[in-house]
C-alpha positions as CSV (number, residue, x, y, z in Angstrom):
1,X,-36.6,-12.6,70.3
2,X,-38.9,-14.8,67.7
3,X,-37.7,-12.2,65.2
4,X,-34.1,-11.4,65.7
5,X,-33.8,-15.4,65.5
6,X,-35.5,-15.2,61.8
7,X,-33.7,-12.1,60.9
8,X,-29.9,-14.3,61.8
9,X,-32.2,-17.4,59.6
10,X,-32.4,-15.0,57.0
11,X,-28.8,-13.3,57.0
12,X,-27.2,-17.1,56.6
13,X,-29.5,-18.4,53.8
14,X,-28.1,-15.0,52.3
15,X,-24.7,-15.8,52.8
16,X,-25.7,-19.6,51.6
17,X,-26.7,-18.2,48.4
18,X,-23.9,-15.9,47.8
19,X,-21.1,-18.6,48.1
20,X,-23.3,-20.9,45.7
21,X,-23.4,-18.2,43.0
22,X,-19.8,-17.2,43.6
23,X,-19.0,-21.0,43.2
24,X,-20.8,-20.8,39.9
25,X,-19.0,-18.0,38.3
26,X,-16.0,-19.6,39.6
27,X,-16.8,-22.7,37.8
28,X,-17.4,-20.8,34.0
29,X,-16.2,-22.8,31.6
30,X,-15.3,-25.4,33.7
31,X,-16.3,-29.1,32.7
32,X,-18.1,-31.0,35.3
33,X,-16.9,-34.4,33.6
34,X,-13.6,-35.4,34.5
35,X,-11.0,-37.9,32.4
36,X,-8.1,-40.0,33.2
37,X,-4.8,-39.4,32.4
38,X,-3.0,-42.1,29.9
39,X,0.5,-43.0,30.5
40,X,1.7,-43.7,27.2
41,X,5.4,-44.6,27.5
42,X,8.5,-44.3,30.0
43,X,11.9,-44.0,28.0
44,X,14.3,-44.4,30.5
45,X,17.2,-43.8,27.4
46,X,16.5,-40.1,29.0
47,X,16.1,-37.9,32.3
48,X,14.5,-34.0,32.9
49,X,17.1,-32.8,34.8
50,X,16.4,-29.3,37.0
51,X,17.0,-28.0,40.3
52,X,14.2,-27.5,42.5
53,X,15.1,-26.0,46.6
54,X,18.8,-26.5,45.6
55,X,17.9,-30.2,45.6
56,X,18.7,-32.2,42.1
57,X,15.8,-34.1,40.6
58,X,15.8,-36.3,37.3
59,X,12.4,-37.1,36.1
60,X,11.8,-40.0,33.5
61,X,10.8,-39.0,30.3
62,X,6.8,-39.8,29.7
63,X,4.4,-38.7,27.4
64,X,0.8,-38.8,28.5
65,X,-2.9,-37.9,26.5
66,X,-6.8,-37.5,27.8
67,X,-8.4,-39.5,25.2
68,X,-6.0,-39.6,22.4
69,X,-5.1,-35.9,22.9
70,X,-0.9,-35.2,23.7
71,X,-0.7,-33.4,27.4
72,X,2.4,-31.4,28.3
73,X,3.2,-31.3,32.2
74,X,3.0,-27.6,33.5
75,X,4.3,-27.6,36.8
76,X,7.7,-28.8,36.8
77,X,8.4,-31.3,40.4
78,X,4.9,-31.8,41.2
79,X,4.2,-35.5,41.6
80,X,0.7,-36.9,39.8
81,X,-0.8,-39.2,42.5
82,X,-4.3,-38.9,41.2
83,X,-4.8,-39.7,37.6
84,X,-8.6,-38.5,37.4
85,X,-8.6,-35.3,36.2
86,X,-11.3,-32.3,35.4
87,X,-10.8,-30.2,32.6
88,X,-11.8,-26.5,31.4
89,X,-10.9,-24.2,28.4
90,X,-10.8,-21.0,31.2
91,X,-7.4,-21.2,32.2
92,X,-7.6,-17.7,34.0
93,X,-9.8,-19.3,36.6
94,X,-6.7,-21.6,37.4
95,X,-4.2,-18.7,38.1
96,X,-2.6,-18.4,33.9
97,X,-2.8,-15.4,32.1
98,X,-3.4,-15.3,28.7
99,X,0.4,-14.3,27.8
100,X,1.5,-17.8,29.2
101,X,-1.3,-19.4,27.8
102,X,-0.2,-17.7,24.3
103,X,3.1,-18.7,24.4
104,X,3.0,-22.5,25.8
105,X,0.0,-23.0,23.1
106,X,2.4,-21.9,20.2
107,X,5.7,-24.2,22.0
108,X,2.9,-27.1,21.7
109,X,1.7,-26.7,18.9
110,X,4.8,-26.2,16.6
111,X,6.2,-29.3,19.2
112,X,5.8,-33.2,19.0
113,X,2.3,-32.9,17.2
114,X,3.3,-30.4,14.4
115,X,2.8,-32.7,11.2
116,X,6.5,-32.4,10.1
117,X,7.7,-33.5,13.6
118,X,5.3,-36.3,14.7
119,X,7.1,-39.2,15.7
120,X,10.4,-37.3,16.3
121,X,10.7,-37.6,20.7
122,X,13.6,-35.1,20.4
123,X,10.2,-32.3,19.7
124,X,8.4,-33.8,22.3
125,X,11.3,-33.3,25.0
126,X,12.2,-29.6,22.9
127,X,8.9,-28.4,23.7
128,X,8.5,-29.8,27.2
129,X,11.6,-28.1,28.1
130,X,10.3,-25.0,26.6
131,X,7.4,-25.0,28.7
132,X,8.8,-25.8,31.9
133,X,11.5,-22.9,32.0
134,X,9.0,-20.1,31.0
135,X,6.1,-21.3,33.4
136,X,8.7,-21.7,36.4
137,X,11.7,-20.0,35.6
138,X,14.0,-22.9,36.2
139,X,16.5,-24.0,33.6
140,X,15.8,-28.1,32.7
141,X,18.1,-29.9,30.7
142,X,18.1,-33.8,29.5
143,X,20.8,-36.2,30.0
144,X,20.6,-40.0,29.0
145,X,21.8,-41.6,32.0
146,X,22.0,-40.4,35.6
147,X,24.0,-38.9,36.9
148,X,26.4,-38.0,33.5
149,X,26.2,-34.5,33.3
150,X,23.2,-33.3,31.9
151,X,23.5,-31.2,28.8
152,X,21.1,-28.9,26.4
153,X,23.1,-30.4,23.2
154,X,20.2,-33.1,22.9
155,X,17.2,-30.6,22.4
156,X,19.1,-26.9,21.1
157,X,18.6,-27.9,17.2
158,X,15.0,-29.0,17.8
159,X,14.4,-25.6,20.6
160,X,15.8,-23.4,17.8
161,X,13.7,-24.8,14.7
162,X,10.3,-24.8,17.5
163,X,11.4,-20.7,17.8
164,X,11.6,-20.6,14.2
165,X,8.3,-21.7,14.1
166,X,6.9,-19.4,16.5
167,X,8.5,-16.4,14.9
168,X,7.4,-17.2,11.2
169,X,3.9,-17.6,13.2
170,X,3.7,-13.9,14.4
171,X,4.7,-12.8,10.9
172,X,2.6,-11.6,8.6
173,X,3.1,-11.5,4.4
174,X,4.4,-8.2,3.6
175,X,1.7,-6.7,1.8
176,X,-0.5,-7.1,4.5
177,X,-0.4,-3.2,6.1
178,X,0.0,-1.8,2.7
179,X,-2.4,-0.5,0.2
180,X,-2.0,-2.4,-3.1
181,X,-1.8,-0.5,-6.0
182,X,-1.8,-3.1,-9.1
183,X,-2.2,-3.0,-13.1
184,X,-5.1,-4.8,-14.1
185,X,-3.7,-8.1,-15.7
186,X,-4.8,-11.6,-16.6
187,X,-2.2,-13.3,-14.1
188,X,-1.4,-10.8,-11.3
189,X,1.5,-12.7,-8.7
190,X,2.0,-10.8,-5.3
191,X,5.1,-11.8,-4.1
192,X,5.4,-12.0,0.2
193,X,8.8,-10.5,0.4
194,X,8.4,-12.1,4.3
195,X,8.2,-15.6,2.8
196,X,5.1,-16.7,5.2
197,X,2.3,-16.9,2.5
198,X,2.4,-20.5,2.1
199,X,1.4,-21.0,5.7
200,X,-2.5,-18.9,5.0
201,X,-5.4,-20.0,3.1
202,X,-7.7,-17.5,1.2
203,X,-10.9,-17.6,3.1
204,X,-12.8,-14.4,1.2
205,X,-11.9,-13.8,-2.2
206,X,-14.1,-10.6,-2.6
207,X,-15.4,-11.7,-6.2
208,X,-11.6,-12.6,-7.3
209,X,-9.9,-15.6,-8.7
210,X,-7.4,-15.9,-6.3
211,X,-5.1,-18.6,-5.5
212,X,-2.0,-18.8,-3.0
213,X,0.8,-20.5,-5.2
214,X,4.2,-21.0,-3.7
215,X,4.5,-17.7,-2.3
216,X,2.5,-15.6,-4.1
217,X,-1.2,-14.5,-4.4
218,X,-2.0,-14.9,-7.5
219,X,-5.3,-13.4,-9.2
220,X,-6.7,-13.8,-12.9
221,X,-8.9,-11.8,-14.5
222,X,-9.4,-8.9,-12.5
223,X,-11.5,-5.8,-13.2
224,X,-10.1,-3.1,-12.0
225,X,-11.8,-1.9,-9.1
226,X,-11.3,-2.2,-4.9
227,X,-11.0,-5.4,-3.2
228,X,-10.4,-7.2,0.6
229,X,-9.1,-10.5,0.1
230,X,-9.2,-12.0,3.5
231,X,-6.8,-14.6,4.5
232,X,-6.5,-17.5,7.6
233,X,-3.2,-18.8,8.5
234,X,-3.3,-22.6,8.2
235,X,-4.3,-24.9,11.1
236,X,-4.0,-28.8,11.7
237,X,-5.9,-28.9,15.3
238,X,-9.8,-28.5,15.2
239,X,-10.1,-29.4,19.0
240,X,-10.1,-26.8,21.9
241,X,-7.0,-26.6,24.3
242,X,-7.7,-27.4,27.8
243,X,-6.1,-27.3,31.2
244,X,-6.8,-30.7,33.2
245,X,-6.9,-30.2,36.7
246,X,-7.4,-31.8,40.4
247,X,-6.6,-31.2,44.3
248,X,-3.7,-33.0,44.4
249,X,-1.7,-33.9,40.6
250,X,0.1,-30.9,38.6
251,X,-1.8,-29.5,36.5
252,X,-0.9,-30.5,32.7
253,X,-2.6,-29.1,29.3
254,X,-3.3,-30.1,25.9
255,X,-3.3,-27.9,23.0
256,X,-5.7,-27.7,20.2
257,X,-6.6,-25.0,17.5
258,X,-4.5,-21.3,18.2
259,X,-5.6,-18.0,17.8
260,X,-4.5,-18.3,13.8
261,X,-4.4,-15.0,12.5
262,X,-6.9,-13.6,9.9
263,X,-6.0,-10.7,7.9
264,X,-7.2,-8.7,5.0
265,X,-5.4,-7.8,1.8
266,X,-6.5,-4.7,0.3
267,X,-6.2,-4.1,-3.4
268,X,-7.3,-1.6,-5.8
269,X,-6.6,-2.9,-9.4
270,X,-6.1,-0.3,-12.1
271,X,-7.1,-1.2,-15.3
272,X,-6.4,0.6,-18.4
273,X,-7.8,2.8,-21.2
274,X,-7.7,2.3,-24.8
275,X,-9.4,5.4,-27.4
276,X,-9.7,3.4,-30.7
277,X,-10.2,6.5,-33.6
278,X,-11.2,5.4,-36.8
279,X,-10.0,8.4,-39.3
280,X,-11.0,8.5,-43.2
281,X,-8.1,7.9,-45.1
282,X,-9.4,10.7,-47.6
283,X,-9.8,13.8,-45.5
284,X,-6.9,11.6,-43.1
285,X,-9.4,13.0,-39.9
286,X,-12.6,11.8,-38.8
287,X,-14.8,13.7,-41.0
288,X,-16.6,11.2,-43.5
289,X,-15.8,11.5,-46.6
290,X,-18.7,12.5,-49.3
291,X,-22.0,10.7,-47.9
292,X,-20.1,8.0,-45.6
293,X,-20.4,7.5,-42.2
294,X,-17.5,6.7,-39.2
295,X,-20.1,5.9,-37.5
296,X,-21.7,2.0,-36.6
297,X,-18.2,0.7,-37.5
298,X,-17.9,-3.2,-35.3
299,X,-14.6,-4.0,-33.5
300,X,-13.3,-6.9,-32.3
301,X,-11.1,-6.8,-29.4
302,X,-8.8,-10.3,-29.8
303,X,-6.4,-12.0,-27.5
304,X,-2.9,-12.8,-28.2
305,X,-4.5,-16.7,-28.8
306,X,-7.2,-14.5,-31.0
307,X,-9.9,-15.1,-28.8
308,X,-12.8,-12.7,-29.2
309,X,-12.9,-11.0,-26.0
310,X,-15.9,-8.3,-26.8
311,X,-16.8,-6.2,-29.6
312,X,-17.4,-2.2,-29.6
313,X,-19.2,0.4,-32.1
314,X,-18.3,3.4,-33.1
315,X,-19.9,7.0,-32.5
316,X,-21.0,9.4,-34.4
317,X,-17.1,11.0,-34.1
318,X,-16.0,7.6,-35.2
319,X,-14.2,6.2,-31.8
320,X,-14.6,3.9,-29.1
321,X,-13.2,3.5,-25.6
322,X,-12.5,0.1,-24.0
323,X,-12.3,0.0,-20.6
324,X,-10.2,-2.4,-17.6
325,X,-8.2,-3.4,-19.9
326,X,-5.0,-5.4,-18.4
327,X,-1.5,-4.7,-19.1
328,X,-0.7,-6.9,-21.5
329,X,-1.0,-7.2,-25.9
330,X,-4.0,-7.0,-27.3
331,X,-5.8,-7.3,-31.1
332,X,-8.0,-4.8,-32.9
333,X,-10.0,-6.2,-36.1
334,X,-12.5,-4.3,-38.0
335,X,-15.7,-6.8,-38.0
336,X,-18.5,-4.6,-40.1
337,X,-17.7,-2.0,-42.1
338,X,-19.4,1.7,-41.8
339,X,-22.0,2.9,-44.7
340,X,-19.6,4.0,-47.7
341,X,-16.2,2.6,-46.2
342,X,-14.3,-0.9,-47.0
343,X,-14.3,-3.3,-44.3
344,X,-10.5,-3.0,-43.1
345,X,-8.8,-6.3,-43.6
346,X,-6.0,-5.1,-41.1
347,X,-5.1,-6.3,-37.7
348,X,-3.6,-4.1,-35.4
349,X,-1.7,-4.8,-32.3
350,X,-1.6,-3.1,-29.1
351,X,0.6,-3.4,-26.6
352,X,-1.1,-1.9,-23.2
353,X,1.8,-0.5,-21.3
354,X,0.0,2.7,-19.8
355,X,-3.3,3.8,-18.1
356,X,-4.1,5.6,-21.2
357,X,-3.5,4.5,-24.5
358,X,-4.6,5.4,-28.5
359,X,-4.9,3.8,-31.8
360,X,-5.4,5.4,-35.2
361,X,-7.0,3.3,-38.0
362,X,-7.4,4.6,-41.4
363,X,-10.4,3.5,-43.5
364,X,-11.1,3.6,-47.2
365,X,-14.2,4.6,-48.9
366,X,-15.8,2.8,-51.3
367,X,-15.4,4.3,-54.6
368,X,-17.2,3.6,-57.9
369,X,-15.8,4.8,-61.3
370,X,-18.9,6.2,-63.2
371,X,-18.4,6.9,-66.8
372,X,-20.5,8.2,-70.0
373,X,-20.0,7.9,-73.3
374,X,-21.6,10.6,-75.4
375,X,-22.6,10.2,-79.3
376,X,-24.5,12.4,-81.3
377,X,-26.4,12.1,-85.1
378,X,-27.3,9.4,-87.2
379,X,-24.2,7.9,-88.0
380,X,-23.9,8.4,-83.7
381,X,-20.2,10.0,-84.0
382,X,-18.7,10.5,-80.5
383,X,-19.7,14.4,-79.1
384,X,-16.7,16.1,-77.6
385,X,-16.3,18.7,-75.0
386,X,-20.1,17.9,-73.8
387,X,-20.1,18.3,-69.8
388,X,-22.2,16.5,-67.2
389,X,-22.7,18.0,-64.0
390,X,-23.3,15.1,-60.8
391,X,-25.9,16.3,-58.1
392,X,-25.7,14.6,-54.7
393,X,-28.8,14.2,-52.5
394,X,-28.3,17.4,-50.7
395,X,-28.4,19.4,-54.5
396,X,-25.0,20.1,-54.5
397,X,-22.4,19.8,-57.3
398,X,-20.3,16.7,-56.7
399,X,-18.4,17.1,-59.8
400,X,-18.7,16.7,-63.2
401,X,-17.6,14.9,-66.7
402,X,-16.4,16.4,-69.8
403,X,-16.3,14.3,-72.8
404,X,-13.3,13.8,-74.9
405,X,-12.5,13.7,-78.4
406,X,-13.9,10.1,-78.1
407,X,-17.3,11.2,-76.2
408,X,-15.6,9.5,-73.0
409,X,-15.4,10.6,-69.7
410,X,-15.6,9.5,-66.0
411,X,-15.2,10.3,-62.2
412,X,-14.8,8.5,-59.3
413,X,-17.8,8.4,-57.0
414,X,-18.9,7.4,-53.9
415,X,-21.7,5.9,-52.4
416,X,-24.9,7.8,-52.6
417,X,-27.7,9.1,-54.5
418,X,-27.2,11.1,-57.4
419,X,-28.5,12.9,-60.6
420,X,-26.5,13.2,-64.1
421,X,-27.3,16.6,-65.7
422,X,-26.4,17.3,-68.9
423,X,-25.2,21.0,-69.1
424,X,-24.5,21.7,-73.4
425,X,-25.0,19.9,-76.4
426,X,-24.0,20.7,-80.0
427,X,-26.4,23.1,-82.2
428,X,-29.4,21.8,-83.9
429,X,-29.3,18.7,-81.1
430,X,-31.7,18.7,-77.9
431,X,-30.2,18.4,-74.2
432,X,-31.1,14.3,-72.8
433,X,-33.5,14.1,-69.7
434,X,-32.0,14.2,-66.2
435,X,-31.0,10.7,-64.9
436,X,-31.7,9.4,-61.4
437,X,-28.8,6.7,-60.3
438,X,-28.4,5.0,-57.1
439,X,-24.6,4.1,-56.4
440,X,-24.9,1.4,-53.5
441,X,-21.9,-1.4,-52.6
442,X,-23.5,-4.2,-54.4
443,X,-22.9,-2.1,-57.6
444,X,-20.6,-2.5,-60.4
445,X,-17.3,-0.8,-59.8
446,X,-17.4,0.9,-62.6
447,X,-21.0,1.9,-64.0
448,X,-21.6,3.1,-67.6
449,X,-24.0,5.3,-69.2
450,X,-24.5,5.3,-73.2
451,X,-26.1,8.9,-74.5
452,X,-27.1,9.8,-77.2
453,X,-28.5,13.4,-78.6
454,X,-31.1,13.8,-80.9
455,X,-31.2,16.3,-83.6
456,X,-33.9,18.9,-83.3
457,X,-36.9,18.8,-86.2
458,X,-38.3,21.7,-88.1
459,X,-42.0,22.6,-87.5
460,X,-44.2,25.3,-89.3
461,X,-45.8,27.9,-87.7
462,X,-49.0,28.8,-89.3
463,X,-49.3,32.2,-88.0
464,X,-46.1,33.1,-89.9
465,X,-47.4,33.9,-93.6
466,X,-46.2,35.9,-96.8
467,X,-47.5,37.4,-99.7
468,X,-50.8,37.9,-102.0
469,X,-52.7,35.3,-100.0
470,X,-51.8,37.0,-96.6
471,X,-52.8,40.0,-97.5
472,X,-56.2,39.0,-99.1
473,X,-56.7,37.0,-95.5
474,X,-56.3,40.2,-94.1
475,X,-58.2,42.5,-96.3
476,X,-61.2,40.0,-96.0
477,X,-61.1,40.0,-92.3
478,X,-61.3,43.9,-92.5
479,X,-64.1,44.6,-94.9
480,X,-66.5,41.7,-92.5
481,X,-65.7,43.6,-89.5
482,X,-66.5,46.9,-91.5
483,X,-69.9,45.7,-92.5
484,X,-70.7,43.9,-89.3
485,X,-70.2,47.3,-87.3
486,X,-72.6,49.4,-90.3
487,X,-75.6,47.2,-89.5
488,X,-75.1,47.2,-85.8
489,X,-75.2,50.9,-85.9
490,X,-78.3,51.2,-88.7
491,X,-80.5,48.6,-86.5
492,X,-80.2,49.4,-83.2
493,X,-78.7,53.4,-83.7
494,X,-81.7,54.8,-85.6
495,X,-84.1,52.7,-83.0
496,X,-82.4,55.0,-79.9
């Protein structure tokens, strides 16, 4: 007996604790504070008008808040006889789903409160209206005096520009679902063709300088590259919306910040090429010239305001690529000049209007004019048709110089290292020693060699000789080697 009584102790403290947690989860989100309502004004200059159970009703027209916050009434012919209310942000719990919770949070918020329609009552009304039809299904209409016919004339303007509102709410700019395919520029504008881009704010600009002017997004500077830019439609609430509740009143609400939509932008910006080929105007292709070099060449790359935007060197083929470049003009300006070339004093334009684009720029060597001026003899008369062959570093023939009938001659040269060789001379007059020159760009532009031969002298030879005295030379030499072998032979021949 003593136990079945503790087992029925035990079943209801069971059932105790089950209605306390069920009463809990019930009460999620739900405020245990409660707040009075404020009655902020009667305007008896106009009635609600609906019917309710085929019965008329007018109500006056009142706004109300809970501590400074506008409430809207929700359940239209409900009386308020208890003014101390509890409030929660769960409105499922109370029996609304979260399509009419959607929909009267977007009628309240583009109502009475929206900055461009505070202190308008025609909103306030507008939006009320709003809110009472679609939560009870029951057309309401205002009328200024009872009982003239009451009349939707006072709120259709302000009901139409509230829809308005709602509508340009749910729509997005129009390059939101699309991918962006854009030329890399210094001032990119994307122009919403849905004219709703004023109402969002940039939140992420992915590394970007982006900016939302009028309606369009407008970047600077881009790279070209892939980017999210993710936008936040515009909000003027920062408080929560709540539902205010108790066992007796209608239930009323106040709005606070919406469900404003974030969205990302997705852009790839393509940048363009520019091939800069710096050609020899000599061979007119980019093989160097003699001993030069297309090579370690320095370009500017200028703005149309002839900022210096970044410099570039060329290769070994003579070239350069810049990269991300944006549609738009640029400069190109030669800055150093190769080994053996001119600087280039041109500027060249380029107007960027493709992925891919080329420039051509000539360059000039530098030449030098080297000249001789051959003389021969005493009196040093100019030596004609005397030739000079010029060696380069590598021992090959550059070219040569032939004197004319006024021992002058030249050829232009470039750059380099280099040996003059005399080839002939005239008879009787010795050849002049090799000669070792160094042709830099800090020489003289035209470098001059005076030569002169030098006649050959006449030497004896003393093995040459002629004549009695030769021949007595000789015979001596004979007769003392003809003795010298006689004693050799009696001394040491009779001894053996």
């Amino acid at each position: 007996m003593k136990r079945n009584n503790l087992k029925k102790r035990i079943k209801s403290l069971m059932y105790v604790f089950m209605i306390l947690f069920i009463s809990l989860v019930g009460l999620k989100n739900t405020s245990a504070e409660e707040v009075n309502l404020n009655w902020n004004k009667y305007y008896d200059t106009y009635y609600a008008y609906t019917v309710l159970d085929g019965v008329d009703r007018y109500f006056y027209l009142k706004t109300y808040d809970f501590n400074g916050k506008l409430a809207y009434c929700i359940e239209l012919g409900k009386d308020i006889p208890n003014e101390v209310y509890s409030y929660s942000s769960d409105f499922s719990s109370l029996g609304y789903s979260k399509e009419q919770i959607d929909y009267i949070s977007l009628v309240a918020y583009y109502g009475y409160e929206y900055p461009t329609h505070k202190d308008n009552l025609y909103y306030f009304m507008a939006a009320q209206e709003m809110i009472w039809e679609y939560l009870s299904g029951v057309e309401v209409k205002w009328t200024p005096v009872k009982p003239i016919s009451p009349s939707d004339e006072y709120t259709a303007k302000y009901i139409d520009e509230i829809n308005n509102l709602i509508k340009r709410h749910k729509t997005l700019p129009s390059f939101v679902n699309d991918g962006n395919y854009l030329r890399s520029n210094n001032n990119i504008n994307m122009l919403d063709l849905n004219n709703v881009l004023s109402d969002y704010e940039v939140v992420d600009n992915d590394g970007l300088n982006v900016k939302i002017i009028d309606n369009n997004l407008n970047i600077k500077n881009a790279s070209s590259g892939d980017y999210e830019i993710k936008l936040k439609r515009k909000g003027y609430l920062d408080n929560s919306t709540l539902i205010y509740y108790n066992d007796v009143s209608q239930k009323i609400f106040s709005v606070g910040e919406i469900n404003n939509v974030e969205f990302v932008v997705k852009v790839h910006i393509k940048g363009a090429n520019l091939k800069v080929y710096k050609y020899d105007s000599y061979t007119m292709s980019n093989v160097a010239y003699a001993n030069g070099m297309l090579s370690g060449a320095k370009y500017g790359l200028f703005d149309s305001d002839d900022n210096l935007i970044d410099e570039f060197i060329t290769d070994e083929n003579g070239s350069f690529v810049i990269s991300n470049l944006s549609f738009e003009k640029y400069y190109i300006k030669e800055i150093e000049a190769s080994y053996g070339y001119e600087l280039d004093d041109n500027v060249y334009e380029v107007n960027i209007d493709k992925e891919d684009n080329e420039l051509i720029v000539y360059e000039k060597p530098i030449i030098k004019k080297l000249e001789i001026r051959k003389t021969y003899g005493d009196d040093y008369s100019p030596e004609e048709n005397i030739t000079f062959d010029i060696i380069d570093s590598n021992g090959s023939k550059y070219g040569s110089i032939t004197t004319d009938s006024n021992g002058y001659g030249y050829i232009e040269i470039p750059l380099g290292s280099y040996i003059i060789r005399q080839v002939n001379s005239k008879d009787g007059y010795r050849l002049n020693d090799d000669i070792l020159i160094d042709i830099t760009a800090t020489s003289e532009d035209i470098i001059t060699y005076n030569l002169q031969d030098d006649k050959i002298k006449e030497e004896s030879n003393p093995h040459t000789y002629d004549g009695i005295k030769g021949n007595m030379i000789m015979s001596g030499m004979s007769i003392f080697s003809l003795i010298s072998i006689l004693i050799f032979y009696f001394k040491f021949g009779k001894e053996r």
